[in-house]
C-alpha positions, 0 to 999 in steps of 0.5 A: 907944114902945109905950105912946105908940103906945096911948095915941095909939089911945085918944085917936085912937079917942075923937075918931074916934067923938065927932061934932063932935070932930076929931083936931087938937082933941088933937094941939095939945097936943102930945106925942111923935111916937108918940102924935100919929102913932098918934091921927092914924092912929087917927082915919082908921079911927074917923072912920067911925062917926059919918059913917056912922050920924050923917050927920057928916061929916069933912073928908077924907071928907065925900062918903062919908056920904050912901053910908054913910049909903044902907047904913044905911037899908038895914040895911048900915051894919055893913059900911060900917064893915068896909069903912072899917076893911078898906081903911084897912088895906090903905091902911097895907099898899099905901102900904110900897112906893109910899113908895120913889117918894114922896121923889122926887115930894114934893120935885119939887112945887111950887104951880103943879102944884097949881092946875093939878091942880086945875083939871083936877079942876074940868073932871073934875068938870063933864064926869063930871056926869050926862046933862042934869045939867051946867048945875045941876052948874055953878050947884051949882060956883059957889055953893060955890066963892063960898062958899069964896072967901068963907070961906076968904079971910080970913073972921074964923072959927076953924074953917072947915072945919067949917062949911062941911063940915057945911052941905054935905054933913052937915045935908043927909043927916041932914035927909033922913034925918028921912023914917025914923021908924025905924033898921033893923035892921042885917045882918052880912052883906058884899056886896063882895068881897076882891078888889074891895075890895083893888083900889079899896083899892090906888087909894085908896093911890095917889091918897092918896099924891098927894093929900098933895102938894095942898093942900086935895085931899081923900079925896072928891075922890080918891074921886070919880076912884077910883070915877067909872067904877064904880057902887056905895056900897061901891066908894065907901067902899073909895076914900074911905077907903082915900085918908084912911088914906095921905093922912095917912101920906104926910103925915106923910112929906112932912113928914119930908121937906120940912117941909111940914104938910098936916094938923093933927096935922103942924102939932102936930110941927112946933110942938112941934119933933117929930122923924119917925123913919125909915120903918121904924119909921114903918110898924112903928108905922102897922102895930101901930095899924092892926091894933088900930084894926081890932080896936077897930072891930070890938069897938065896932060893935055897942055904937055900934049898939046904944047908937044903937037905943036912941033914937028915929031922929028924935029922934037926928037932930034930937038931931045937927043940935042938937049940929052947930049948937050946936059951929057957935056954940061955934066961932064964934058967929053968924059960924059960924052964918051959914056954916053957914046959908049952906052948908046950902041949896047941900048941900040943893039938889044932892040935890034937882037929883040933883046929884052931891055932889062938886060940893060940893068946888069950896068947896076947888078954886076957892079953890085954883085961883085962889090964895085 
């Protein structure tokens, strides 16, 4: 077990850090349920790296790049990093007591409270929109909710997701980061404190927890409701994160308890016929990753950000667009490229209005809302 543990960490730390990469890539070749648990976990921690100082997003955290990304330009981008890795943790602490009351909700859900949950998220979403902002907020909502009924509605493309996610909301921060010639120096220094990163860390579990239950309901979105009442990158980062790291673990659990497969590396278990032990051991072993997942990211912080000076910001970001549009035609040749393409200007299009990202998430919602 504890090998399958540590081997998970490796393989859940290369597809953490390597931009374009994601952790279902390695869980569909299967293995037993320590080393897909602990690479699943493993990539929440990671994943942070290269949306944070790349602009790449990840599905689940795609809002958290262009505030990660403001702490970089602003010699911030260590902290972002502590922050993802502190409250991934703490989500891995919080989600031990909230999984007593789990079994009764993951049984009593059913698709019809997920449509309306997320159609509520839609109105949420228009009415939270900034003063004078919700007529673009609108117009930004319904072109990417075209976008997703478009795509994920039968769309002959093997990896839509990552087309769509890329086009929204990562081309559109790393082409607005090519105004820095030069990447800044980065501080050590933290500026939120434990008790408030404890606190949206808390929220984060919480919401993660329900989110595992709603289909195509991701941490960003959960972050957006986590934070809309309170300004600020860091409490941002500290939702977001926090919601992916008990997304996954409260997903592997649903699994265990009904069968369901909300994320890659459960449709891996559920292929390979992986059993799900007792929540014991589930929390030991969530518990022995998390701790050495923060370890690692603490060890690995300064070689990322070191090995990144090395190169010429400009040429690392245009470098990253390259390799984004280059995985988008591996995928899927030009049928990727053209969502890609598509997705790019309606993500560009927001920043410029001042349009808050989040609107970006009716891709998934609207699809959702009406049974796509």
């Amino acid at each position: 077990m504890l090998w399958e543990l540590l081997k998970g960490l490796i393989f859940g730390t290369f597809t953490g850090l390597t931009p374009g990469i994601h952790v279902n890539t390695l869980a569909e070749m299967g293995g037993s349920f320590f080393l897909l648990f602990a690479m699943g976990l493993t990539h929440t921690f990671m994943d942070a790296f290269p949306s944070t100082f790349l602009g790449v997003p990840e599905e689940g955290t795609a809002l958290s790049v262009l505030p990660a990304h403001r702490l970089v330009l602003s010699g911030k981008g260590g902290e972002a990093i502590e922050i993802a890795l502190w409250s991934s943790l703490l989500a891995v602490f919080f989600s031990i007591p909230l999984s007593v009351i789990y079994p009764t909700l993951a049984r009593g859900y059913s698709p019809e409270i997920g449509r309306t949950a997320a159609g509520l998220l839609l109105v949420f979403l228009l009415l939270t929109a900034g003063k004078g902002k919700k007529t673009k907020t609108l117009i930004i909502m319904a072109l990417s909710g075209l976008l997703g009924i478009t795509v994920l509605r039968g769309f002959p493309v093997e990896e839509p997701f990552y087309h769509l996610f890329t086009g929204l909301f990562g081309i559109p921060v790393i082409i607005s980061a090519l105004r820095s010639r030069d990447f800044p120096e980065q501080e050590a220094q933290w500026e939120i404190d434990v008790g408030t990163l404890a606190a949206f860390s808390f929220a984060g579990t919480l919401i993660g927890m329900i989110s595992s239950l709603l289909p195509a309901f991701t941490a960003s979105m959960g972050a957006a409701i986590a934070t809309a009442f309170s300004k600020g990158e860091r409490n941002f980062l500290a939702a977001a994160y926090s919601i992916n790291t008990a997304n996954f673990l409260f997903g592997v659990i649903n699994y265990s308890l009904t069968g369901r497969t909300r994320n890659g590396v459960t449709v891996a278990m559920s292929r390979n016929g992986v059993t799900v032990p007792g929540c014991d051991i589930l929390f030991l072993s969530a518990l022995f990753v998390g701790f050495l997942a923060v370890l690692a990211g603490m060890a690995l912080l300064r070689v990322y950000v070191k090995f990144i000076r090395m190169i010429p910001y400009t040429h690392l970001n245009l470098a990253v667009i390259v390799l984004l549009v280059a995985l988008s035609l591996y995928f899927d040749g030009l049928l990727g490229l053209w969502v890609l393409t598509t997705s790019s200007p309606v993500g560009y299009l927001a920043g410029v209005w001042g349009v808050r990202r989040t609107s970006c998430m009716a891709v998934l919602i609207v699809p959702l809302v009406i049974g796509v």
